[in-house]
C-alpha atoms as one frame of an Amber mdcrd trajectory, in Angstrom:
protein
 192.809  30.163 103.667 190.040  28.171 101.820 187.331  31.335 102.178 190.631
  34.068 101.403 190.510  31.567  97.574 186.700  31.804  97.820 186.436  35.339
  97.733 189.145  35.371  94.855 188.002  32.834  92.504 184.223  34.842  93.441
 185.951  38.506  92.813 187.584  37.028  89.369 184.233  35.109  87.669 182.234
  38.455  89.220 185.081  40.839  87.084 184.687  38.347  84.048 181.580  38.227
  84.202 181.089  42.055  83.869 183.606  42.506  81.221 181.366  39.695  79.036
 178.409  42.010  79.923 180.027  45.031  78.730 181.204  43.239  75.629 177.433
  42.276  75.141 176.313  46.220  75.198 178.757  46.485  72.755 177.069  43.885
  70.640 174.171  45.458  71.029 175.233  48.632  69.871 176.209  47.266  67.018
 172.920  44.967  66.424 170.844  48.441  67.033 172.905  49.720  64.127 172.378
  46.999  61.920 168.765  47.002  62.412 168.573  50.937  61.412 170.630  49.728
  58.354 168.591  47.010  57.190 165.512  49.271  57.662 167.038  51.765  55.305
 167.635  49.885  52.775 164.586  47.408  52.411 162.395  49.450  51.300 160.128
  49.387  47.576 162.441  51.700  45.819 165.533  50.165  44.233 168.421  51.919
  44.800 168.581  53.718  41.379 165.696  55.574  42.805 166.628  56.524  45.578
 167.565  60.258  46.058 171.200  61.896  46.625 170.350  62.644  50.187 168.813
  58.928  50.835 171.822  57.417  49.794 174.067  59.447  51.606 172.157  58.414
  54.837 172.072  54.614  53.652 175.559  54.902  53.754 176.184  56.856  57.107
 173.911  54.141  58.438 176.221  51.141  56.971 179.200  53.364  58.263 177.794
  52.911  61.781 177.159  49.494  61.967 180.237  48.753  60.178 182.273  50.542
  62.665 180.504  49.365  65.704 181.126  45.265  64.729 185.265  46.346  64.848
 184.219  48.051  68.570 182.774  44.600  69.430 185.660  42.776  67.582 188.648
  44.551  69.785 185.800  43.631  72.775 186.145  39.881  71.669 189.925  39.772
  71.745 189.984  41.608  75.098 188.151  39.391  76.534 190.280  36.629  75.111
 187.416  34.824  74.309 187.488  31.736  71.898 184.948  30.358  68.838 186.057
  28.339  66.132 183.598  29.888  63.656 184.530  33.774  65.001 188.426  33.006
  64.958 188.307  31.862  61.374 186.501  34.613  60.490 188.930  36.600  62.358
 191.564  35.308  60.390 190.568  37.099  57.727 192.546  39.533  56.427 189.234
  42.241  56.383 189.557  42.838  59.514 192.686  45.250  59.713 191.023  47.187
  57.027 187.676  46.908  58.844 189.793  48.572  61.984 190.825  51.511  60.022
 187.579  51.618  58.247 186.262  52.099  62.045 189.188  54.787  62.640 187.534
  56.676  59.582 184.007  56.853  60.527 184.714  57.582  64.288 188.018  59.951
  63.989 187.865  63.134  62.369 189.616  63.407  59.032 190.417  65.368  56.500
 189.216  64.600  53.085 186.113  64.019  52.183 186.518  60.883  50.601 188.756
  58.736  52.700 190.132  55.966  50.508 189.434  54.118  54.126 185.905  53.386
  52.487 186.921  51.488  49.587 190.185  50.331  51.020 187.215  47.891  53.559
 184.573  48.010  50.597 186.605  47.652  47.849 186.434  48.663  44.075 184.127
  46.540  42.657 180.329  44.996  43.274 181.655  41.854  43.621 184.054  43.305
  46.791 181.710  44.998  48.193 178.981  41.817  48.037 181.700  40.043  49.755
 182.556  42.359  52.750 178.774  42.688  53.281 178.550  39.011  53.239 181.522
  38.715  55.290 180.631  41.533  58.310 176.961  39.816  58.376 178.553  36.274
  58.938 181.029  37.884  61.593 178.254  40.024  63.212 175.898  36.907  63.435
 179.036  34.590  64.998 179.673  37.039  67.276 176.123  37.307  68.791 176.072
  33.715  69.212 179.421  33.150  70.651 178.496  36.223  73.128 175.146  35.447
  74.150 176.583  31.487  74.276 179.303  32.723  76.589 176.763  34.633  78.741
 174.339  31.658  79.326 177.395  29.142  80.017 178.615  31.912  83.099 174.759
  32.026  84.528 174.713  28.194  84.404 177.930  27.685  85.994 176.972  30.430
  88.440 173.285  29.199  89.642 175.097  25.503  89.643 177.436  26.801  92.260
 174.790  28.692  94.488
């Protein structure tokens, strides 16, 4: 009976295991499109001079990364994983409008301008500063809390070998 609850307890941390690693690809989708962002839009000019065609790009870019942190978000709660700095930020109520924000960029719609975009964004600088400010913080936790969650498995697994 003892190598029967072996085998499960194995079959279950293998399973969990896999489903953190998939989360992680996730995450690294989304880091990938953070990264093109951030290239984007450090650059010399300020963004007064930047072109029509630029801009539009910049913001396809943002769209992308955006999108991809609410794949890695549903990932999270899937996995029923648990971080006191992710779940506050979690809490948040950004992140209902960051899933339909997501359901803009990735489904196909309509009109042109989706009120999606502002609905996350917002109307103003000052909302838009703070859903930048809030999707970096929440893409940074996340990383942390996924990579964290990663190492603690390995450990626990080469402990038990």
């Amino acid at each position: 009976m003892t190598d029967d609850h072996d085998a499960a307890d194995h079959d279950a941390t293998r399973k969990q295991f896999e489903a953190l690693l998939s989360l992680h690809k996730y995450f690294l989708n989304a880091d990938f499109q953070r990264d093109v962002f951030m290239k984007r839009v450090t650059r010399e000019r300020s963004p007064g001079e930047v072109d029509f065609v630029t801009a539009l790009d910049d913001q396809i870019a943002m769209s992308f990364w955006y999108a991809t942190v609410y794949i890695v978000i549903e990932g999270w709660r899937k996995a029923g994983l648990a971080d006191s700095d992710v779940d506050l930020l979690l809490s948040d109520d950004r992140v209902d409008r960051l899933r339909r924000f997501r359901n803009q960029v990735f489904h196909y719609q309509r009109e042109y301008d989706n009120p999606r975009l502002l609905e996350f964004l917002g109307t103003g600088d000052d909302d838009a500063q703070a859903a930048t400010q809030w999707i970096r913080r929440i893409h940074i936790a996340l990383g942390r809390s996924i990579r964290q969650a990663l190492q603690e498995m390995l450990d626990e697994q080469r402990a038990g070998a």
